[in-house]
ChimeraX commands (.cxc) that place a marker at each C-alpha (Angstrom):
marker #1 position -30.70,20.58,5.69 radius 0.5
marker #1 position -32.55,23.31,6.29 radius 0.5
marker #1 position -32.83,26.50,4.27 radius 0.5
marker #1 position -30.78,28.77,6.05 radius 0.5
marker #1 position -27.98,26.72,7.10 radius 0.5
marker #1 position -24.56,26.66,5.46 radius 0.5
marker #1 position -23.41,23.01,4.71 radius 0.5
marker #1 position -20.69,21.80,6.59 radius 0.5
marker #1 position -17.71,20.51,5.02 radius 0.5
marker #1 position -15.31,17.81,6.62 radius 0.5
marker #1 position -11.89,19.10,5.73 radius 0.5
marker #1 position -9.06,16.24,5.22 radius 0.5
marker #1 position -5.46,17.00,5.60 radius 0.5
marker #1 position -3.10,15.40,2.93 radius 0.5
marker #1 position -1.12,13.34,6.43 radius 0.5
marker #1 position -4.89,12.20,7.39 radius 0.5
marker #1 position -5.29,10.66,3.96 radius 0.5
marker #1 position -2.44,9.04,4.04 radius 0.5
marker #1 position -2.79,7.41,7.38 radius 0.5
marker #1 position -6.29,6.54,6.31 radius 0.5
marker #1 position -4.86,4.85,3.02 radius 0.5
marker #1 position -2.57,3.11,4.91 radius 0.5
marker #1 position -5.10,2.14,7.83 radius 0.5
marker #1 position -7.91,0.80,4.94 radius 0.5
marker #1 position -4.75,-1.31,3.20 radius 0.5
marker #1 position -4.34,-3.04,6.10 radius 0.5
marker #1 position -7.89,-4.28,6.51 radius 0.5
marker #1 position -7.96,-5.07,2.46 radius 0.5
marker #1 position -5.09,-7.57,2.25 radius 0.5
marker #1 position -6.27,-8.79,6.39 radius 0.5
marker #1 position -10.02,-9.34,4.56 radius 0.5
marker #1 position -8.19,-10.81,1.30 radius 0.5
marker #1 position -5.58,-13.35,2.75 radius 0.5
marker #1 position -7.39,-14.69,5.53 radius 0.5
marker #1 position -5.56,-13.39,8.55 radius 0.5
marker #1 position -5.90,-11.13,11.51 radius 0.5
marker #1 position -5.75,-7.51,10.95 radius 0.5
marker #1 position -3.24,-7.06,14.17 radius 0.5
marker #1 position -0.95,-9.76,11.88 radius 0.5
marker #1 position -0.65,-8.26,8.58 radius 0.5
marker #1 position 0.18,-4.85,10.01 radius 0.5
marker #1 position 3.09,-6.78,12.18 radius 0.5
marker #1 position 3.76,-8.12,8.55 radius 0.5
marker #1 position 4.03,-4.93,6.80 radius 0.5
marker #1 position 5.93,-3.33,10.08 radius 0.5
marker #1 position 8.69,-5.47,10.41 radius 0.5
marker #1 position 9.22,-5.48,6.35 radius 0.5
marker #1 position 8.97,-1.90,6.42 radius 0.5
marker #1 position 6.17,-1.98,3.71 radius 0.5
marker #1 position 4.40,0.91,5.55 radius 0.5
marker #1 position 7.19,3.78,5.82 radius 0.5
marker #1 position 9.28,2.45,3.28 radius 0.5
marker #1 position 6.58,1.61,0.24 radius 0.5
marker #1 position 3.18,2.88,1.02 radius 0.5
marker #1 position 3.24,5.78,2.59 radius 0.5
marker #1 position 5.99,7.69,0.34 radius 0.5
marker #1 position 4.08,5.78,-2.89 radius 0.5
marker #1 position 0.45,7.02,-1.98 radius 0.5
marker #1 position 0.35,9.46,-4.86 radius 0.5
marker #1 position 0.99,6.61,-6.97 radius 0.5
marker #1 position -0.78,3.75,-5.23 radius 0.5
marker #1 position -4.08,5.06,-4.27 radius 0.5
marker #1 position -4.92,5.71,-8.00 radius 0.5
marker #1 position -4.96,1.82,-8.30 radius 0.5
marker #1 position -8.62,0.00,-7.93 radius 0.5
marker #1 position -9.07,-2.26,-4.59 radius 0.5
marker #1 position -7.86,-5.70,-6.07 radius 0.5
marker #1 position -4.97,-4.34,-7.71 radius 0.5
marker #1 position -3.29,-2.66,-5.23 radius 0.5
marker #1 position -4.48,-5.54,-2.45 radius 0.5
marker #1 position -3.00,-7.97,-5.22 radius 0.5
marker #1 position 0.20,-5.83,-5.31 radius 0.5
marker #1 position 0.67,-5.65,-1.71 radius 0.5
marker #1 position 0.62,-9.33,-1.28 radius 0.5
marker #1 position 3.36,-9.91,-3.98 radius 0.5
marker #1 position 5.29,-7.23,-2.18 radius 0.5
marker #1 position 5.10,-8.95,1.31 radius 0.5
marker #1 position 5.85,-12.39,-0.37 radius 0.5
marker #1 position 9.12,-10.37,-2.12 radius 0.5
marker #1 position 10.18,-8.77,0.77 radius 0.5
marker #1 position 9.60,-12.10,3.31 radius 0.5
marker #1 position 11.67,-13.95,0.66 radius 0.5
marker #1 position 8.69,-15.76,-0.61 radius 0.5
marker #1 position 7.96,-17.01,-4.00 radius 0.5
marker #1 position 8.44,-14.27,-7.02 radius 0.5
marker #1 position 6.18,-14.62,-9.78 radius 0.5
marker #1 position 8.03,-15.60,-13.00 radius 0.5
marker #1 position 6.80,-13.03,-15.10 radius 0.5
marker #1 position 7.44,-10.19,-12.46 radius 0.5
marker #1 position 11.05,-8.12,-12.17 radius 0.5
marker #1 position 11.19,-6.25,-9.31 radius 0.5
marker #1 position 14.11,-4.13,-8.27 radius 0.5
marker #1 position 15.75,-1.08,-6.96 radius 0.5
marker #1 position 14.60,1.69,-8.72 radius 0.5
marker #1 position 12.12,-0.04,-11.05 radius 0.5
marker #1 position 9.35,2.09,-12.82 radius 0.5
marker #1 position 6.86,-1.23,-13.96 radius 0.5
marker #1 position 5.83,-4.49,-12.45 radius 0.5
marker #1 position 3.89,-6.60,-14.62 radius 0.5
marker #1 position 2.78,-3.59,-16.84 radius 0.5
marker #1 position 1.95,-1.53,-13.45 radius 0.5
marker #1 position 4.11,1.44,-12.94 radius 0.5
marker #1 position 5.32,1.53,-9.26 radius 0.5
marker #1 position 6.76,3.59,-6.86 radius 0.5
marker #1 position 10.67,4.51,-7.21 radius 0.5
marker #1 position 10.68,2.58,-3.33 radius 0.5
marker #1 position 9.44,-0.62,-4.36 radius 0.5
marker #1 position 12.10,-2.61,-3.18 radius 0.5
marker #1 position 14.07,-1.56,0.67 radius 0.5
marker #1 position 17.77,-0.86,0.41 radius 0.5
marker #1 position 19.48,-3.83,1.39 radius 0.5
marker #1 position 22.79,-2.34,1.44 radius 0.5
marker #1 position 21.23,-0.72,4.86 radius 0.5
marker link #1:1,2 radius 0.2
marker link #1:2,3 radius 0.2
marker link #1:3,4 radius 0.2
marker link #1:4,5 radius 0.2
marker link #1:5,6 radius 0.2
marker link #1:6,7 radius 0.2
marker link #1:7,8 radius 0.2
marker link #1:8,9 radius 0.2
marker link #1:9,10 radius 0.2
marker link #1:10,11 radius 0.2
marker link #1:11,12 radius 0.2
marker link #1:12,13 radius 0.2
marker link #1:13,14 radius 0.2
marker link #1:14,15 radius 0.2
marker link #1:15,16 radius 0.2
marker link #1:16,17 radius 0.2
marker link #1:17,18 radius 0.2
marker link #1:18,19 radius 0.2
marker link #1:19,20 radius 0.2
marker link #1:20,21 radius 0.2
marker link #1:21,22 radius 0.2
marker link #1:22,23 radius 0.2
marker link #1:23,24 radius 0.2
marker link #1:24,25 radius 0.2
marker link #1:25,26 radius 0.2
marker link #1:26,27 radius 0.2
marker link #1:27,28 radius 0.2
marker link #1:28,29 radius 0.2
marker link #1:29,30 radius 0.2
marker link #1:30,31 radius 0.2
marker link #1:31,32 radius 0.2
marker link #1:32,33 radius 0.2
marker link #1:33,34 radius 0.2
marker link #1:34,35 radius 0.2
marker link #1:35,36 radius 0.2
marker link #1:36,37 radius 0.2
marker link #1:37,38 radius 0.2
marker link #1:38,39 radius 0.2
marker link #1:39,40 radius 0.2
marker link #1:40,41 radius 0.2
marker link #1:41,42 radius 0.2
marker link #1:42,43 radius 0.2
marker link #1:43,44 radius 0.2
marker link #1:44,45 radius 0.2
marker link #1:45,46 radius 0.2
marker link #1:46,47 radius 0.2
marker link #1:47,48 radius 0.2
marker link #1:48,49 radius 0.2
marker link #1:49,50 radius 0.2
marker link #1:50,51 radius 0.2
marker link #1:51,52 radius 0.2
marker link #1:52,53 radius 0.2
marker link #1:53,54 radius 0.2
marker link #1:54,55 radius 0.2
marker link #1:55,56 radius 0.2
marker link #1:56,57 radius 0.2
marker link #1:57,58 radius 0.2
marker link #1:58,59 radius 0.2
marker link #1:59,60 radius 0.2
marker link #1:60,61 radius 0.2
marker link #1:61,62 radius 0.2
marker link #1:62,63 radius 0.2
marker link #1:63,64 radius 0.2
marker link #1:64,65 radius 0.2
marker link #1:65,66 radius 0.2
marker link #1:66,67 radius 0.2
marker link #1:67,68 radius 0.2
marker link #1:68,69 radius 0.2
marker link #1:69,70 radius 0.2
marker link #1:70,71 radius 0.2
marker link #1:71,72 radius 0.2
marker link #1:72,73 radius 0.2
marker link #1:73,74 radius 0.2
marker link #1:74,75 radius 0.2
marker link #1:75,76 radius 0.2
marker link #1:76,77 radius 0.2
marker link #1:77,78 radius 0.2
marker link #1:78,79 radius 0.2
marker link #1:79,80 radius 0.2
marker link #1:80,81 radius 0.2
marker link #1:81,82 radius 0.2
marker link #1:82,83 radius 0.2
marker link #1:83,84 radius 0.2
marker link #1:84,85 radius 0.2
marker link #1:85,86 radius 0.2
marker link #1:86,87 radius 0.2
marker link #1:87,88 radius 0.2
marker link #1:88,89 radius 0.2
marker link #1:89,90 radius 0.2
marker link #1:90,91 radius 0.2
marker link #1:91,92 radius 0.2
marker link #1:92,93 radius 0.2
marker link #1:93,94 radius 0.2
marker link #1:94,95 radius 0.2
marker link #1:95,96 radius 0.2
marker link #1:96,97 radius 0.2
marker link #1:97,98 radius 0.2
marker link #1:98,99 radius 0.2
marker link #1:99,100 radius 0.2
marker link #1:100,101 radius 0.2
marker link #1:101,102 radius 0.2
marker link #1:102,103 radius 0.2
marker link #1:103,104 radius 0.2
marker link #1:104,105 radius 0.2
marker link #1:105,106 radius 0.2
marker link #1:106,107 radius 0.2
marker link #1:107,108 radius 0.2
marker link #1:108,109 radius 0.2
marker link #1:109,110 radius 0.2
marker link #1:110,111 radius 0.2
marker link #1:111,112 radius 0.2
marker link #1:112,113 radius 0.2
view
């Protein structure tokens, strides 16, 4: 830079970093599990992981490191898809921990819906 310019700053709206959050979580567990990126966001779409867990949890989530929230994401798709629960895990409406990790008040979707 040279002397006499003023640096340039990138400013990011909260809504950007939250669609970037959700964007980068996508590739994570896609990189992680194997599978096309196009396929785990059809995953998290029609389980309503995105606009019913992510998004509303970011405060909470994106304070997490890499593994543990790409770890957390793929218990939560397995939960919501019916899939295997881990025993030591309780997850339910309104729930505050998961294994020792506090989680988002919208951890699990309202069934009664």
């Amino acid at each position: 830079m040279l002397q006499n310019e003023l640096p340039t700053y990138i400013i990011v709206l909260p809504q950007q970093a939250k669609v970037a959050f959700v964007a980068t979580s996508i590739g994570a567990v896609a990189r992680t599990s194997g599978k096309s990126y196009g396929g785990v966001y059809d995953r998290k779409v029609r389980r309503g992981l995105i606009f019913n867990y992510i998004y509303p949890c970011y405060d909470t989530l994106y304070t997490n490191s890499r593994e543990n929230f790409v770890a957390d994401l793929l218990q939560c798709l397995d939960n919501w898809e019916g899939g295997a629960v881990m025993s030591n895990t309780t997850v339910y409406q309104g729930a505050t921990q998961v294994v020792g990790r506090p989680v988002c008040r919208y951890g699990m979707p309202n069934l009664g819906r």
